[in-house]
C-alpha positions as CSV (number, residue, x, y, z in Angstrom):
1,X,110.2,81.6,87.9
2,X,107.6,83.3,86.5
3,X,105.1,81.4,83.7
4,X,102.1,80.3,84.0
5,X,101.0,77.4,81.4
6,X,100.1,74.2,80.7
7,X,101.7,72.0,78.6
8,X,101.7,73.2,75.1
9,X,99.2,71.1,72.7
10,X,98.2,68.8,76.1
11,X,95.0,67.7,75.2
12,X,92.0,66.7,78.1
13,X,88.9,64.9,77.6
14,X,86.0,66.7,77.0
15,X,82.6,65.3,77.9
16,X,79.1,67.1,77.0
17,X,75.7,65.9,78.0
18,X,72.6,66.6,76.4
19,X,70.7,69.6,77.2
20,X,67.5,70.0,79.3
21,X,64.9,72.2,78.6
22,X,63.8,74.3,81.9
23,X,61.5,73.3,83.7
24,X,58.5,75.0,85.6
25,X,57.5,74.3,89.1
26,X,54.5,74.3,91.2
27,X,54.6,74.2,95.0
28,X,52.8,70.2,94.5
29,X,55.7,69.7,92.5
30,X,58.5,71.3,94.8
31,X,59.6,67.7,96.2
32,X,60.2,66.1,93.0
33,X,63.0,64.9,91.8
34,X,64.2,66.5,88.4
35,X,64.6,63.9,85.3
36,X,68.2,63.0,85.2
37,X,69.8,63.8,81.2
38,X,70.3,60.9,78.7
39,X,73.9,60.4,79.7
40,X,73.1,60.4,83.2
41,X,70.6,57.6,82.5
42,X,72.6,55.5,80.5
43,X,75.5,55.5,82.7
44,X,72.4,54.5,85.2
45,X,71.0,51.7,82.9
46,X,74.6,50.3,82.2
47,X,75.8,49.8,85.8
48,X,72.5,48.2,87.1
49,X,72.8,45.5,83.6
50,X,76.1,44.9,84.8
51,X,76.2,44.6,88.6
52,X,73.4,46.0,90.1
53,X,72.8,47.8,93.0
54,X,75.9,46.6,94.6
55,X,79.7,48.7,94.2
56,X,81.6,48.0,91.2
57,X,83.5,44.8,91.3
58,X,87.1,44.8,92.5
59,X,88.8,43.9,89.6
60,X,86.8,46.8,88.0
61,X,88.0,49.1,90.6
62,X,91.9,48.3,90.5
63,X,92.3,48.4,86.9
64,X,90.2,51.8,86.7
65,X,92.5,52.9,89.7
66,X,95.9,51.4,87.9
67,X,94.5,53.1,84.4
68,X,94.0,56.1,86.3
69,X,96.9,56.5,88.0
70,X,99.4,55.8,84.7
71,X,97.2,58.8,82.2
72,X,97.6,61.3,85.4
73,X,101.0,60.5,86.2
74,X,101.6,60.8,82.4
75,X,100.1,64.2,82.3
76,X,101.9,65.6,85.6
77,X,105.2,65.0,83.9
78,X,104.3,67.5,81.2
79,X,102.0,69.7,83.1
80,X,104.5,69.7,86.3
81,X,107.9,68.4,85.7
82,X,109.4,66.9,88.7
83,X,112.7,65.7,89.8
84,X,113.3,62.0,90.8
85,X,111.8,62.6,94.7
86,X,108.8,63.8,92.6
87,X,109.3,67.5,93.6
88,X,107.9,70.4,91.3
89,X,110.5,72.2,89.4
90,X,109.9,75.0,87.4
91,X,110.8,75.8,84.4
92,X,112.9,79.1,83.6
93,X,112.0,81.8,81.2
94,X,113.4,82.0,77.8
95,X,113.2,85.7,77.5
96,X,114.9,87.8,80.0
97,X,115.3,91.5,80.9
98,X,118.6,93.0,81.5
99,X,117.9,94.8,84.6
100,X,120.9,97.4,84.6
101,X,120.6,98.4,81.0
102,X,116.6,98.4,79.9
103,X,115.4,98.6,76.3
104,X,114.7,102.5,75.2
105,X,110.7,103.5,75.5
106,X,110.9,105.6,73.0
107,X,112.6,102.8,70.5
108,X,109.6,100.5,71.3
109,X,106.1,99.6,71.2
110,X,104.7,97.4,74.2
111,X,101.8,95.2,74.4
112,X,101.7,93.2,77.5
113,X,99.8,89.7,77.6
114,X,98.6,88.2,80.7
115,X,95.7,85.7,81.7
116,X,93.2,86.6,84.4
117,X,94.0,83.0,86.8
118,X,97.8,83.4,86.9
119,X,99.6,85.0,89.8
120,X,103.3,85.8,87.8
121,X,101.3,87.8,84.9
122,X,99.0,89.4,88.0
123,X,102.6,91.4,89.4
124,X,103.0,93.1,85.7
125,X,99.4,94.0,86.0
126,X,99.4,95.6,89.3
127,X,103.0,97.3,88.8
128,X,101.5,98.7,85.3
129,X,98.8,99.9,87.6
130,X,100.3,101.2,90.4
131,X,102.7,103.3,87.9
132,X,100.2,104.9,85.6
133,X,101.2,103.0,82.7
134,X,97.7,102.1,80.6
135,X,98.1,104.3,78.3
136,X,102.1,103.2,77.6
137,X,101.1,99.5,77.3
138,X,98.7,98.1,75.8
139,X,97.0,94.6,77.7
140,X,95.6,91.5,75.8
141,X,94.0,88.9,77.9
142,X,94.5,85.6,77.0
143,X,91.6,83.2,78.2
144,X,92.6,78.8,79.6
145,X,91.6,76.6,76.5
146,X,90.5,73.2,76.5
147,X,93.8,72.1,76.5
148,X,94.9,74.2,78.8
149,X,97.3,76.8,76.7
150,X,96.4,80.4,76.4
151,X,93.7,81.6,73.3
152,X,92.3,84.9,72.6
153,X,88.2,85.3,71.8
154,X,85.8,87.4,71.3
155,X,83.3,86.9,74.7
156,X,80.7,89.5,73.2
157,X,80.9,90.8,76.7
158,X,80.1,94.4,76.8
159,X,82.3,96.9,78.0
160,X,81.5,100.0,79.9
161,X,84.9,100.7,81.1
162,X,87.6,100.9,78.4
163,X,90.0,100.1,81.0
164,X,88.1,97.0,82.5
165,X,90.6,93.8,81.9
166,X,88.5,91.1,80.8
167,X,89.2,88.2,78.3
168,X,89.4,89.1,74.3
169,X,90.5,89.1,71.2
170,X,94.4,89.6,70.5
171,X,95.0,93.7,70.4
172,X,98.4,93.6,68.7
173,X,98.8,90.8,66.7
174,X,95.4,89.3,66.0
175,X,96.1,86.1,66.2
176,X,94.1,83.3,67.6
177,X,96.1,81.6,70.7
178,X,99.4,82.9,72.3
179,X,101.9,80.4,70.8
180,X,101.0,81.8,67.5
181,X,102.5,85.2,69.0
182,X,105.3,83.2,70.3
183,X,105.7,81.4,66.9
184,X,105.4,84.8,65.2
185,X,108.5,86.4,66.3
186,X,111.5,86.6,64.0
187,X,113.3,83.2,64.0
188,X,109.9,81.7,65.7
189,X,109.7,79.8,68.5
190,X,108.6,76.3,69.6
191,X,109.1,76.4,73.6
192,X,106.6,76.8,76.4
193,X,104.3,79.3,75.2
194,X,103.7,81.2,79.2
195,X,102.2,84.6,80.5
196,X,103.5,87.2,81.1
197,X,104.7,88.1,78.1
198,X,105.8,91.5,77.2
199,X,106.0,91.7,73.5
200,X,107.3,95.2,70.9
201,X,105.2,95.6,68.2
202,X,107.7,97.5,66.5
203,X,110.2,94.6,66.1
204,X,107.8,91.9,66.6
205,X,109.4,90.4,68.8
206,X,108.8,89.1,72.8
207,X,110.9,91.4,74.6
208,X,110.3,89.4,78.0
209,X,108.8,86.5,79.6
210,X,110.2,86.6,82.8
211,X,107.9,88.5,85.6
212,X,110.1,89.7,88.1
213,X,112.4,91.6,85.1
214,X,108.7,93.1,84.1
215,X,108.0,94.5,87.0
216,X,111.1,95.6,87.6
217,X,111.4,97.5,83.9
218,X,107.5,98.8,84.4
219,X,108.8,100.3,88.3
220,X,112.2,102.2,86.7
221,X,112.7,102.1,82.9
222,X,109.1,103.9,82.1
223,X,109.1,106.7,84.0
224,X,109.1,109.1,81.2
225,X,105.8,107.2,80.5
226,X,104.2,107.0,83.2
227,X,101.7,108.7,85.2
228,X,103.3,108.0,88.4
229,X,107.2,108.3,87.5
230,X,108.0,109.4,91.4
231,X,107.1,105.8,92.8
232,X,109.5,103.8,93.6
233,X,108.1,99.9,94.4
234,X,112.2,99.2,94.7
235,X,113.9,102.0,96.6
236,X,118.0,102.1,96.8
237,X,117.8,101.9,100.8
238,X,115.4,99.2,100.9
239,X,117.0,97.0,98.0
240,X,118.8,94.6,100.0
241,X,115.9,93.9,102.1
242,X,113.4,93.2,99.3
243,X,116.0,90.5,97.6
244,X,116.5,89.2,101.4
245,X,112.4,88.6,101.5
246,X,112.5,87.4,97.8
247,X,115.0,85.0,98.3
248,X,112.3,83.6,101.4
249,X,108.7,84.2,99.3
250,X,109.2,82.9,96.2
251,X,110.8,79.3,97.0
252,X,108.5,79.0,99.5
253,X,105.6,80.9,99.1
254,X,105.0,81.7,95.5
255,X,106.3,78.5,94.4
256,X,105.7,76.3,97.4
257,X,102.0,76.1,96.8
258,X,102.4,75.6,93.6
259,X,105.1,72.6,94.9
260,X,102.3,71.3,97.1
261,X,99.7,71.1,94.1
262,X,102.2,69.8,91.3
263,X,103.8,67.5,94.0
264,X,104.2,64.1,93.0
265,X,104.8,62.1,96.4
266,X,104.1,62.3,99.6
267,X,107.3,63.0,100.9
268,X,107.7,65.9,98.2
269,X,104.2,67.3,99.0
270,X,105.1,67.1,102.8
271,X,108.4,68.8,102.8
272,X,106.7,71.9,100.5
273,X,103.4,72.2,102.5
274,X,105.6,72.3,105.7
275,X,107.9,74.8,104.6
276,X,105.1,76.6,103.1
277,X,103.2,77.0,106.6
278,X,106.5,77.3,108.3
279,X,107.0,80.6,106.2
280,X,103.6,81.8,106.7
281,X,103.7,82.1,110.2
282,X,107.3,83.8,109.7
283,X,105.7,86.2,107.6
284,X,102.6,86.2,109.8
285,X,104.6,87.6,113.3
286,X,107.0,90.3,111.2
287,X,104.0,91.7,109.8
288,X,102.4,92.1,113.4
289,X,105.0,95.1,114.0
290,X,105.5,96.1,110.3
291,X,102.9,97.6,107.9
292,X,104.5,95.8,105.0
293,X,107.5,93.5,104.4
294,X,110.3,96.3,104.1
295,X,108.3,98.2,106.7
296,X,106.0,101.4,106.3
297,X,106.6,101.1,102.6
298,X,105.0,99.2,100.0
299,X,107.9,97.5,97.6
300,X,107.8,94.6,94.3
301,X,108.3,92.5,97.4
302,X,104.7,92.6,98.7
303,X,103.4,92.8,95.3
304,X,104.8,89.1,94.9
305,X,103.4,88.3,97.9
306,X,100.2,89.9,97.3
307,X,99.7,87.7,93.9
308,X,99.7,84.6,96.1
309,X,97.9,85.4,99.1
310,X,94.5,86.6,97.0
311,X,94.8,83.0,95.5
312,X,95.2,81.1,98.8
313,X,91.8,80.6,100.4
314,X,89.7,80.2,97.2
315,X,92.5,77.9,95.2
316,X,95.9,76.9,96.9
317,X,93.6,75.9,100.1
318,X,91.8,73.5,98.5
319,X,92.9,72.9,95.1
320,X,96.6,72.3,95.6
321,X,96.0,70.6,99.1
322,X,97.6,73.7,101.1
323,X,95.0,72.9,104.4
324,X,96.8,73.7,107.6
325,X,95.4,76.9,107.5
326,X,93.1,79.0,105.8
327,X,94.6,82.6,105.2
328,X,92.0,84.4,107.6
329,X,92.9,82.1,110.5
330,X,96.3,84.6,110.4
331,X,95.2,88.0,111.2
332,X,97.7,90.2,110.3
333,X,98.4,88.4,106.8
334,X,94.5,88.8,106.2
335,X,94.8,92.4,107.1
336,X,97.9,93.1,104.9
337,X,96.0,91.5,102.3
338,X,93.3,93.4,102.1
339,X,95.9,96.8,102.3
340,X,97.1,96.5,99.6
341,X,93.6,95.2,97.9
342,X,92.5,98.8,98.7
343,X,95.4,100.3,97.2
344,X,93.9,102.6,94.5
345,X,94.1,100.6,91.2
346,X,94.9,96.9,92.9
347,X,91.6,95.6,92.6
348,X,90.6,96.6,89.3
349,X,93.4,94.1,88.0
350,X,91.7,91.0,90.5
351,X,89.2,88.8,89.2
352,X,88.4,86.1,91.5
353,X,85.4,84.6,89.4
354,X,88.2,84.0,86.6
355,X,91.1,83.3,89.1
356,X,88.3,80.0,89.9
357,X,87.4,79.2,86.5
358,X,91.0,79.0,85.5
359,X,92.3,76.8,87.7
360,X,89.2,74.4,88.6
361,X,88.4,74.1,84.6
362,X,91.7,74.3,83.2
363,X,94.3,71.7,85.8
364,X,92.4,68.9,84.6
365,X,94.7,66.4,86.2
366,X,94.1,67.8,89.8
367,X,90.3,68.3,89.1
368,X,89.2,65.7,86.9
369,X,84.9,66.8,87.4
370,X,85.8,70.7,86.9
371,X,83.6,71.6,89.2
372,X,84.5,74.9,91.3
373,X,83.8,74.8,95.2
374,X,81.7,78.0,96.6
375,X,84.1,80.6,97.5
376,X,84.2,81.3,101.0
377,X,83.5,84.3,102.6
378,X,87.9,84.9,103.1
379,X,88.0,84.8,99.3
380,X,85.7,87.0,98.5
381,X,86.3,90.3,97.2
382,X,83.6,92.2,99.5
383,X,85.0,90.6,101.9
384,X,88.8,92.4,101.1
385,X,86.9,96.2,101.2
386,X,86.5,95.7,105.3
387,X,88.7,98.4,106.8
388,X,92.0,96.8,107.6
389,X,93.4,99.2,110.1
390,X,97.1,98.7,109.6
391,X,97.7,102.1,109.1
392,X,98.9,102.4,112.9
393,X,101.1,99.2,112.8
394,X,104.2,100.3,112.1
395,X,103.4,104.0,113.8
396,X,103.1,102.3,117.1
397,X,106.2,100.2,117.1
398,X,108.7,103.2,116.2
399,X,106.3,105.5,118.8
400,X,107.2,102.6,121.5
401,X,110.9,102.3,120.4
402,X,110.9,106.5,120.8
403,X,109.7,106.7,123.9
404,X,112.2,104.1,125.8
């Protein structure tokens, strides 16, 4: 339920051109045509020698189309498996949190490591931040390599903020991509090497890689920790409605976009991207009486959501074919979005720039060209500061159910 990687050791194509010095312009010169690169040029030189200015010929065209086809449905299989309707299943995590008996703070040293594009390790940031926990774990931020599994370097990037999350080196372990963490533990490992991944230092050893049992330890089993040990994100009278509207987000929501993108037929893509929009507008006309999905308080529930819907209009919308609707075309989702954006500490752990570059550079097999599309104005994060006014939402309903 909650990983985000690509296959381990899956290796893409990488193509380089050579680079162009810059050039300077004059007004005379403003309608010219810059030189195209020497790759561009032979590319150029080779298609006109072999059919000139007319389209490839068709024989050209099928077999690049059949070739095609076989390497991408040859990666999907290991970067999505499927079942036999060519439906995206997910994988489960390996290492999983007992939720009514939580490992001892005081026995163990945590380091949490996330990546920047994924929404699972996004909760464990957000949770961490909402409970006043940076100083009780410790974060590395993994970075998408060329093959798409997670790597730690030095970006030379520097750092005003000590508390800024940006990609780096390894903090706890040192080492250079996160499967050697993985690998590290006692007795190793050779599975799917995902984020988040909580990890004690003391035992070296992952502790969990499931993000729903993070969350859920981060919320209860650190109070003594934390700065903020009197929120609750998971209340005992508003328990059986966050598992209810679980139960309906992730299959759907969390996971149906990501059903939509990995799909691999028609029919599969069609049922998820139906039951995807189905479940937004559900989610779009409770919100219109209720501040959040348990009502006028914030739960792990909306931070699932929230971890999906900040994705949706600069990714899912395009990138994994979810077009019925943009998020903004749904009012009260955009508005609940941008609560909780506002919520102190929320969007010091979003990085849209990154959220982009992950998924348009790294998914290969969905975005052969890597190149990003311009975020719209929806997805951008000046655009999530506008005053949401949803403060009164819930107020007004129970005023109105008061006064008949």
């Amino acid at each position: 339920m909650a990983f985000c990687s690509a296959p381990a050791q899956l290796s893409f194509p990488s193509f380089t051109t050579n680079s162009v010095a810059p050039r300077r312009f004059s007004v005379r010169m403003s309608n010219q045509s810059p030189k195209p690169t020497t790759t561009t040029s032979i590319f150029t030189s080779a298609t006109k020698l072999l059919w000139g200015p007319s389209l490839p010929p068709g024989l050209l065209i099928s077999t690049a189309r059949t070739a095609w086809s076989t390497v991408w449905q040859l990666m999907m299989t290991q970067l999505a498996p499927s079942d036999s309707s060519g439906s995206y299943t997910r994988p489960t995590s390996q290492f999983r949190l007992n939720p009514t008996q939580f490992p001892s703070a005081a026995s163990s040293e945590l380091h949490l490591y996330v990546g920047l594009p994924c929404p699972w390790a996004h909760r464990t940031l957000i949770v961490r931040a909402l409970k006043g926990l940076d100083d009780a774990v410790s974060v590395s931020v993994a970075s998408p390599g060329q093959d798409g599994s997670w790597e730690f370097k030095d970006n030379n990037i520097p750092i005003r903020d000590k508390d800024k999350l940006i990609p780096g080196l390894d903090k706890a372990n040192r080492c250079r991509t996160l499967k050697e963490v993985y690998k590290s533990r006692t007795g190793g490992y050779d599975g799917r090497c995902t984020v988040p991944m909580l990890w004690d230092s003391r035992k070296k050893d992952v502790l969990c890689n499931e993000s729903y049992d993070i969350i859920e330890f981060f919320n209860l089993g650190l109070n003594e920790l934390a700065k903020n040990p009197n929120l609750d994100l998971t209340p005992p009278e508003l328990k059986g409605k966050i598992e209810t509207w679980n139960q309906i987000v992730y299959p759907k929501v969390n996971n149906g976009v990501y059903r939509c993108g990995f799909a691999q037929s028609q029919e599969a893509y069609d049922r998820a991207v139906n039951e995807l929009f189905s479940t937004l507008g559900e989610i779009e006309n409770h919100l219109g009486s209720n501040r959040y999905l348990c009502g006028e308080r914030l739960t792990l529930a909306d931070v699932c959501l929230f971890t999906t819907l900040i994705r949706f209009d600069p990714v899912y919308n395009i990138l994994f074919k979810c077009t019925k609707k943009k998020l903004v075309e749904y009012p009260y989702l955009y508005g609940y979005l941008r609560d909780i954006y506002q919520i102190p500490g929320v969007a010091a752990t979003c990085d849209i720039p990154a959220i982009m570059d992950g998924y348009y550079k790294t998914l290969f097999p969905l975005n052969a060209s890597g190149i990003q599309p311009a975020i719209s104005l929806s997805g951008d994060q000046d655009s999530l500061l506008i005053p949401h006014h949803r403060e009164s939402v819930g107020k007004a309903v129970v005023e109105a159910q008061n006064a008949v």
